[in-house]
C-alpha positions as CSV (number, residue, x, y, z in Angstrom):
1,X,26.5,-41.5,9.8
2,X,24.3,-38.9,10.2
3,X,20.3,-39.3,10.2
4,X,18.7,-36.8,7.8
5,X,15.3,-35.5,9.6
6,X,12.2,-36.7,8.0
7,X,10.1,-34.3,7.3
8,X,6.7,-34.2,4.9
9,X,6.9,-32.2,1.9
10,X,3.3,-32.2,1.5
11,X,1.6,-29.0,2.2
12,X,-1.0,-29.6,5.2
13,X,-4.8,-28.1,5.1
14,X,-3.5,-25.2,7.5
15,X,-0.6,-24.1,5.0
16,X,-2.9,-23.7,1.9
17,X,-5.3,-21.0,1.1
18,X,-9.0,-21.2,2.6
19,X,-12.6,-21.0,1.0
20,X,-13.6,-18.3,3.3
21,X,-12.0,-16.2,6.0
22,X,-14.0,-15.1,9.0
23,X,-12.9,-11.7,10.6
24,X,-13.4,-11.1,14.0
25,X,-14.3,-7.6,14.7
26,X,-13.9,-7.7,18.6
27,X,-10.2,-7.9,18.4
28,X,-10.3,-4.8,15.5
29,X,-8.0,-1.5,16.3
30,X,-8.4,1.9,15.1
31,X,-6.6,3.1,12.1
32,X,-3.6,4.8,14.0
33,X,-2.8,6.5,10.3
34,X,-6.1,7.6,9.5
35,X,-5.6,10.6,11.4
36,X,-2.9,11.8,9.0
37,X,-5.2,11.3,6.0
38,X,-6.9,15.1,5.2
39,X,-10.3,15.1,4.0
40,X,-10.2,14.3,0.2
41,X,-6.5,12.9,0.2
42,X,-5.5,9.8,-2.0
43,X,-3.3,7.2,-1.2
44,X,-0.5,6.6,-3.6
45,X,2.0,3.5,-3.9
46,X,5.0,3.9,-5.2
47,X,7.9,1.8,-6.3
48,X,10.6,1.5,-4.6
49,X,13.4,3.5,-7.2
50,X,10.7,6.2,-6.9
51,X,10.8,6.8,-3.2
52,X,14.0,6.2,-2.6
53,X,14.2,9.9,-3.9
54,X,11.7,11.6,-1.6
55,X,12.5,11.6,2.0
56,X,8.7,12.5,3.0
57,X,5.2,12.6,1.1
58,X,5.8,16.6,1.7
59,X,8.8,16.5,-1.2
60,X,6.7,14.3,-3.2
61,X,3.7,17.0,-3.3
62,X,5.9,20.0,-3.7
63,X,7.6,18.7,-6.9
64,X,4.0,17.2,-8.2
65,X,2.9,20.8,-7.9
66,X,6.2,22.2,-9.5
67,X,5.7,19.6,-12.1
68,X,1.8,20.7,-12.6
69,X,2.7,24.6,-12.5
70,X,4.5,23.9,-15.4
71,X,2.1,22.0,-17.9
72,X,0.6,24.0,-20.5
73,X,-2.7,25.0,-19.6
74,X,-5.9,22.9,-20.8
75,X,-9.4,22.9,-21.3
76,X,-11.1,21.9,-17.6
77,X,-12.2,19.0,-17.8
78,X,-16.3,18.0,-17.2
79,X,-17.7,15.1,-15.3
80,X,-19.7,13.1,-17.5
């Protein structure tokens, strides 16, 4: 017969969520992408179907701008 391991289903404290979490900022890195980023430049997501088409954020820019070359032109629009 073979014993079956006993183990406690119950979650313990360190396995739920906490209240609060406390950062320590001596152990913090540099942003090793940050450098990539260009002045002004927005981070997109996108799903996965999406980018399995685009081999690099290069190909994903050069058909946006084919894609925006080809919108009919419109009013410019004025922050409010």
């Amino acid at each position: 017969m073979k014993k079956k391991p006993t183990t406690n289903k119950r979650k313990t404290r360190r396995e739920t969520m906490r209240a609060e979490y406390r950062f320590d900022y001596s152990k913090a890195k540099p942003n090793r992408f940050a450098a990539s980023m260009s002045a002004g430049a927005i981070a997109v997501v996108l799903d996965p179907d999406v980018a399995a088409v685009f081999q690099s954020s290069d190909a994903v820019n050069s058909f946006l701008r084919s894609v925006i070359s080809a919108l009919p032109e419109s009013k410019p629009r004025h922050a409010n």
